[in-house]
N, C-alpha and C positions, 0 to 999 in steps of 0.2 A: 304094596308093590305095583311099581306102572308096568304097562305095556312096552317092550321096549321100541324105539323107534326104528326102523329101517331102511327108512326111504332119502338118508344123510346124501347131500350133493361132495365131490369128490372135495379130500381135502385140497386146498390151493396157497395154503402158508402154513408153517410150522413155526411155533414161539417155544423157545427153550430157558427154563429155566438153568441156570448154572452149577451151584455149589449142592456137592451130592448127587446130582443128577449126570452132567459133562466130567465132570472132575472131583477127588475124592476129598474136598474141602469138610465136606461135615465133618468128616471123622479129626480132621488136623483143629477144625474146633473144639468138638472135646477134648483133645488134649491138649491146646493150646487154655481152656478155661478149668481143666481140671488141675495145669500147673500152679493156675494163678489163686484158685481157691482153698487149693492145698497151703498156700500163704496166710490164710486167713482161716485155718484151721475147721475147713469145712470142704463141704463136694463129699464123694463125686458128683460128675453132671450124669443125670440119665436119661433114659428116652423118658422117663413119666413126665418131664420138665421139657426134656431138648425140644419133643416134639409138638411143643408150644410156641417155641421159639423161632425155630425155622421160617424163614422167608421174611421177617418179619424187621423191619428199620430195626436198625443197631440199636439206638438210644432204648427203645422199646420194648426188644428184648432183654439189652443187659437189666430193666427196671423191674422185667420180672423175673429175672434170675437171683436177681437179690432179693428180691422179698421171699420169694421159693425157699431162700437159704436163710432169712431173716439177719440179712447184713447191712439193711438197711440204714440202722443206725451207727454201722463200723465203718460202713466207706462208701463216699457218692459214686454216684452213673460218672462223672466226669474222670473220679480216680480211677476208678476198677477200669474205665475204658482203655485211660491212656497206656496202664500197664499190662491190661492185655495184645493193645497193639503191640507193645515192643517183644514180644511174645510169639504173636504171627508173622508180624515183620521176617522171621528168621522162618519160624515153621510151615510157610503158605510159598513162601518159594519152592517146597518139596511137591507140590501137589501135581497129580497125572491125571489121566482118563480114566474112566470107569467103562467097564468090558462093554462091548459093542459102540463105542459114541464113534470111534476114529471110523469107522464102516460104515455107521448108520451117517454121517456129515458127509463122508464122500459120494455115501447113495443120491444125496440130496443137492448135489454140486449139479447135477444134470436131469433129476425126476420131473415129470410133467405127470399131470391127470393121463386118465385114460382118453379124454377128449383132445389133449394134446397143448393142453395149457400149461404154464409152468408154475412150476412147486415154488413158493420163495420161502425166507426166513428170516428170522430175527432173535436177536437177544435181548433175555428182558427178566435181569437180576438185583437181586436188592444189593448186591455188591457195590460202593459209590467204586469213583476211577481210581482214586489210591489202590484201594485193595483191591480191583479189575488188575490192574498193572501187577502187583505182588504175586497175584496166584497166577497169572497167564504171560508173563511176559518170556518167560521160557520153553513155553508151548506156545509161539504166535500161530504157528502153523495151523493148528487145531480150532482155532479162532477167525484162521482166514475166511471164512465162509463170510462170515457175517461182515458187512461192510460198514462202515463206520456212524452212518445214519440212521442204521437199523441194531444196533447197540444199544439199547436202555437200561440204562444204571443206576442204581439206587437214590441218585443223589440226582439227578436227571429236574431239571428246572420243571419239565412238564407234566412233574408226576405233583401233586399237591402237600404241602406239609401235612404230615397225619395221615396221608392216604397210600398206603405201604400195603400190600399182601395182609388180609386178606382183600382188601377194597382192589375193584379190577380193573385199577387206574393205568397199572403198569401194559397190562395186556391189549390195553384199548389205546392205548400211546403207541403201542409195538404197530397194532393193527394200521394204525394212522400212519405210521412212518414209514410201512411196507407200501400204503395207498399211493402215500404222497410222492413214492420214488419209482411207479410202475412204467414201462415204457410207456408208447402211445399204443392205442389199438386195443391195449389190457383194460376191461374192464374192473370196476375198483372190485375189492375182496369182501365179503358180509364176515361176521364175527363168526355164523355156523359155518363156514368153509375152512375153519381155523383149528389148529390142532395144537393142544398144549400138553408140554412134555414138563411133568414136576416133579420130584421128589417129598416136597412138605406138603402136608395136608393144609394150611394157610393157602398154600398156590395154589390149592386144588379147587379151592373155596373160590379166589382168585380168579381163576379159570371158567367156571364155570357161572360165577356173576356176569363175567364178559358176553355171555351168550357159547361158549367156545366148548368145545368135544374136548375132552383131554385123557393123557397119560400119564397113568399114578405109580413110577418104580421108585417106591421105596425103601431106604437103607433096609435090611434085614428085622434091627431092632424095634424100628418104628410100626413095621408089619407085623411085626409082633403084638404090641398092642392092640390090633385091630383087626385081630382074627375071630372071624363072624361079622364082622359087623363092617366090612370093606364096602359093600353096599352104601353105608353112607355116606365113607369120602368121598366115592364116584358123583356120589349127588350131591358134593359140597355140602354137607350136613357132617361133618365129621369135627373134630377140635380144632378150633380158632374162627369157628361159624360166626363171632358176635354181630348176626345180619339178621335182620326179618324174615322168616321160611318162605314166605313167597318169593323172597330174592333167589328162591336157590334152586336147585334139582329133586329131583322124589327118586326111592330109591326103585334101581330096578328100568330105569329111562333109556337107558342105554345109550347116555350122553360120556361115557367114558370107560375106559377100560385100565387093570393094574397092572403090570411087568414088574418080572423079579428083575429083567437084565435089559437093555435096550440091545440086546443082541438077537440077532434072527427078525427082525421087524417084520411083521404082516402087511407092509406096505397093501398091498391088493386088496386091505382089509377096507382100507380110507378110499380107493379109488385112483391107488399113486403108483405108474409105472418106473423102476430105473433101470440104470444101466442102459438110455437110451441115447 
């Protein structure tokens, strides 16, 4: 158990992960792949599996969802994909917020540090723009925040093939893209001034490769598994770690903290005033 740290400089960007986290997409996965499994005479999905999955490039998770179910030799990554897209296509249009995100984005449309610097953000999901488009295009509002260069999506040229959650390509793209679009006069942002908001333990992993503080609210079920032993995702030691332990956190660092809800934020907690 370390020491925890205290002496963190005020957050100065917020990187959110999307599905599960802003919007109640996890769940419309499970039953978008519990429809299509039930086809093939197998499933359910459960957290012992999902939460392997999570954050993690499409192709790479569907490859370990079938061997999990040993369907391997019934039907490829290409077929099961295509028919669970026609699946979501219909079920990802129903997707909303998850309780506090619409309050916590509006807090952040105007937060600066305590010094009087401003807060910025970005988005940075393994969602490629097809399925951005399908889950959000009926909530644009909710997405306005983010503006179209600080957007990183799964499918994002600048993220490397292979290099998906848990590798912290995504979040180091995010951070670059916030650099690159600061006004004048802003000095650029370090990875520790960085706050990542995830639901999967992959992003958490993610997250904290990047050098970045983060925030671990996840679904219900998946805290479930991981009662007692939450100390380790905090330290990116948690399931989908496949990293060298030096890459990661030690438990106990106080590089991160977990939420049931993103509601009520401790803002004051990072160094981040709103409402100003």
């Amino acid at each position: 158990m370390a020491i925890p740290r205290t002496d963190f400089p005020p957050i100065r960007a917020c990187l959110f992960d999307m599905d599960g986290l802003l919007i109640n997409t996890e769940d419309i996965y499970t039953l978008c792949h519990n429809i299509l499994l039930s086809r093939y005479n197998s499933g359910p999905m459960t957290w012992d599996i999902k939460s392997q999955l999570q954050g993690r490039p499409a192709a790479q998770s569907i490859a370990l969802l079938l061997s999990h179910f040993n369907l391997t030799s019934t039907v490829d990554i290409e077929t099961y994909t295509s028919e669970l897209h026609a699946i979501q296509e219909e079920e990802f249009r129903k997707a909303a917020p998850l309780p506090g995100v619409e309050t916590l984005l509006h807090q952040l449309e105007t937060a600066r540090t305590k010094g009087g610097e401003k807060v910025h953000v970005a988005l940075a999901t393994s969602s490629g723009q097809g399925h951005f488009r399908i889950k959000t295009d009926h909530i644009p509002e909710l997405f306005s925040i983010f503006t179209s260069e600080r957007r990183i999506l799964g499918d994002d040229i600048r993220i490397p093939k292979g290099r998906g959650k848990p590798s912290p390509d995504i979040y180091l793209v995010a951070l670059k893209a916030i650099n690159d679009s600061l006004e004048a006069g802003e000095k650029a942002i370090r990875p520790e001034e960085c706050l990542v908001f995830e639901d999967g333990i992959p992003g958490v992993v993610a997250g904290r490769r990047a050098g970045m503080r983060v925030v671990w609210c996840p679904h219900e079920g998946l805290a479930g598994l991981w009662v007692g032993r939450e100390g380790e995702v905090l330290a990116g030691r948690g399931e989908g770690s496949e990293v060298e332990p030096e890459q990661l956190g030690v438990v106990g660092d106080g590089w991160g903290e977990q939420r049931r809800t993103l509601e009520d934020f401790p803002w004051e907690k990072y160094g981040v005033v709103t409402g100003v």
